[in-house]
Phi, psi and omega in degrees: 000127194296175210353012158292302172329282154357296249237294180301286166004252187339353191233348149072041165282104177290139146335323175298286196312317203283316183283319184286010176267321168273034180058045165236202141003095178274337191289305175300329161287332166319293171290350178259339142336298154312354181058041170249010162225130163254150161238150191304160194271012188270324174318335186248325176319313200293324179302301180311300187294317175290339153292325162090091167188176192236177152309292175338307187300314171305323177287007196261297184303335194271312162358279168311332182268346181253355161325130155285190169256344164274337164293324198283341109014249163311016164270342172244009169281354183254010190038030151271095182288085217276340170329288186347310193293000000 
């Protein structure tokens, strides 16, 4: 899944830590980073809070990746600061 990995990096959250705080895997979190698993939603609500992001924020990042630089612009002339995350 695009910017979770990412997200986790950046927070210098290992794999270890993440699946075990949501009670899974390390093999299963690993495929759902691949998007080659969903996790049930109390599982992902919990995932969102511990990376400290909403959904919303994630559809921002996938966005953001599919941006020109002038939509990525208008987004913050439109005060979506898309940096922030």
């Amino acid at each position: 899944m695009y910017g979770i990995q990412e997200i986790r990096g950046e927070q210098g959250l290992s794999v270890s830590f993440v699946s075990e705080t949501l009670g899974v895997s390390q093999e299963d979190y690993k495929k759902f980073e691949k998007n080659e698993l969903k996790l049930d939603v109390d599982k992902l609500t919990l995932l969102y809070k511990l990376l400290g992001i909403t959904p919303e924020d994630l559809n921002i990042l996938k966005a953001h990746k599919n941006l020109s630089k002038d939509e990525v612009e208008m987004t913050k002339l439109n005060g979506i600061e898309i940096t922030k995350l």
